[in-house]
C-alpha positions, 0 to 999 in steps of 0.5 A, a space after each residue: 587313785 590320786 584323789 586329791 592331786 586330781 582335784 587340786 589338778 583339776 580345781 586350779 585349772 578350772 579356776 585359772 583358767 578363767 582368768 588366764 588364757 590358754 596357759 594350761 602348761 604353766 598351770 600344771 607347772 606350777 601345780 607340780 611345783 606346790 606338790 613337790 615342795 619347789 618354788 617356780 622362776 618365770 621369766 618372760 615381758 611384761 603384759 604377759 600374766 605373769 602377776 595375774 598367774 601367780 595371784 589366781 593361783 593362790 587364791 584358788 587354793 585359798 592359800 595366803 598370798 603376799 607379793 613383793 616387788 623388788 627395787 635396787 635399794 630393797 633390803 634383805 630384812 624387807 623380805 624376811 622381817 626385823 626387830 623392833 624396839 617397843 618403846 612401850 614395852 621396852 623390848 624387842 619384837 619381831 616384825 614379821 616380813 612377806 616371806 611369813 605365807 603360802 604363796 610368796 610373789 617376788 616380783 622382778 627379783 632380778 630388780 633386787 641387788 643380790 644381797 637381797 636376793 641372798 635373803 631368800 636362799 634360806 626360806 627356800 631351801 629350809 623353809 626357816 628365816 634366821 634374824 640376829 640368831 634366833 630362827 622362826 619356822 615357815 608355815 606349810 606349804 610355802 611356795 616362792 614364785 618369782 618374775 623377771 623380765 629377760 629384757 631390760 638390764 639396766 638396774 637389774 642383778 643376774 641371779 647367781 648360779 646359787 639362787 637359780 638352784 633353789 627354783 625347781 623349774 623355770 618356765 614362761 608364759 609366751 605370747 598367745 595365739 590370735 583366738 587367745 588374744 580375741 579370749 583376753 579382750 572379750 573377758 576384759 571388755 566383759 566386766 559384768 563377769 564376775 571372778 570367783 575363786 574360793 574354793 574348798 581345797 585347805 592345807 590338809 588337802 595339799 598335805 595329802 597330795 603331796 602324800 600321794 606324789 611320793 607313792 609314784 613309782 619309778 622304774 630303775 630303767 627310768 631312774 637310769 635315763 633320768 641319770 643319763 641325760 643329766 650325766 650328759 649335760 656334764 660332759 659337753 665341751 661348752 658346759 662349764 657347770 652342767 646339772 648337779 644331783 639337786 637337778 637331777 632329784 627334782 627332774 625326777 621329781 617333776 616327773 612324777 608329778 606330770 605322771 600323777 596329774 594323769 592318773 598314772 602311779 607309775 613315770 614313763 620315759 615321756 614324763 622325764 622328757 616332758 620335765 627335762 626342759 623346765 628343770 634343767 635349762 636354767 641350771 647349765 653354766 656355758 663357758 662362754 657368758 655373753 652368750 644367750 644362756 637360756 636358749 643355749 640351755 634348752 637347744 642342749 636339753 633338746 640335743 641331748 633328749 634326742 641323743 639319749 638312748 629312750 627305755 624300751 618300750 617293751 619295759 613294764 614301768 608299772 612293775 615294782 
């Protein structure tokens, strides 16, 4: 049924999989994310594959793949490009920055002061870079993933609200298991293994997959719970800003994109769920913002996941 979301599905799982250990979750993730055209925010420690995931990932694709990491005195025009003055020439020419790719890793974005952070809101969201009035189109796909590291705050710029709008869903990579831990040393120490990771999957074939996610139907039943949770998220007296139309479409959309990866051409109420945490937690504003926000925002999601009412299960999501 979805023949070429299933084999960039099945192909980027098999191939990451052998580099990062048990991270199944963020994998799908970020297969999602590439088929609904979003850009993905990780945040969790060092040491935790955050790096390794996104270069695999690309490489599985065989897509182009640069990667940025981010200092307090970076620039915008490090990240978008400049014009250069060719003295031999004796003209101006652009230099193209690292946002001219597929898979762009802004690495420790939280690093960056927000006048750089600001240089990718209109790569993300229009998929262009404008420098000194004249605009240069992106290639297709682009896909930003970013990192940051919820610890450390000396030198580090707290992405504004703004900024955490652009990312479709924010994820982390979380510590593994102890067999995972005993996986990861026997592949390190094994290092006659060798790493392959090209693959046959072109541009065409995303371009496809991504024709096929936009055939996933939805119930109206299912748009209206999608609704309903964000609507709640509103209403709740801590909330100073709760989850705008943009994060409603693209709860919708990252449920069809986990009901695709199942083979389903329909959304079932459990794939909203499924997406509600790693869509909507980073976009809720607490009045109070001392306080742990991301937390705060998932054990809302979570209450409002179970405060809201589900579907009936009696309901025929596939009829159209």
């Amino acid at each position: 049924m979805f023949n070429e979301i299933s084999k960039i599905h099945s192909t980027v799982t098999e191939r990451v999989g052998r580099v990062i250990v048990g991270k199944q979750e963020v994998v799908e993730l970020a297969v999602i994310t590439l088929l609904c055209g979003g850009h993905m925010l990780i945040d969790d420690v060092p040491g935790t594959g955050k790096t390794m995931l996104a270069k695999t990932f690309a490489e599985a694709l065989s897509l182009d793949f640069k990667r940025v990491q981010c200092v307090p005195d970076m620039l915008p025009s490090d990240l978008v490009g400049i014009n250069f003055f060719d003295m031999k020439q004796s003209e101006f020419r652009f230099i193209k920055g690292p946002v001219f790719t597929n898979i762009l890793l802004v690495d420790e974005i939280n690093r960056a002061m927000p006048k750089t952070q600001s240089g990718l809101l209109e790569c993300m969201e229009e998929r262009q870079v404008t420098v000194e009035g004249v605009t240069y189109t992106l290639d297709e796909p682009f896909m930003v993933i970013a990192t940051q590291n919820p610890i450390e705050t000396k030198g580090t710029f707290e992405l504004p609200e703004a900024q955490l709008d652009r990312f479709l869903v924010k994820t982390g990579m979380g510590y593994p298991t102890h067999e995972q831990n005993i996986e990861i040393l026997r592949r390190k120490l094994n290092v006659s293994e060798a790493r392959e990771t090209s693959v046959g999957i072109d541009q065409d074939t995303i371009r496809a997959a991504r024709a096929e996610l936009a055939s996933v139907y939805v119930h109206r039943d299912v748009l209206s719970y999608a609704a309903a949770i964000c609507e709640a998220t509103r209403r709740e007296r801590d909330v100073l800003l709760g989850a705008s139309p943009r994060a409603m479409i693209a709860l919708v959309r990252v449920a069809m994109g986990y009901a695709a990866i199942e083979g389903r051409d329909h959304v079932l109420p459990d794939d909203v769920k499924r997406a509600a945490r790693p869509v909507l937690s980073h976009r809720i504003i607490f009045n109070n913002s001392f306080l742990d926000r991301e937390q705060l925002g998932i054990k809302l999601i979570d209450s409002i996941l179970s405060d809201t009412p589900v579907p009936s299960e009696d309901i025929d999501f596939s009829r159209r």
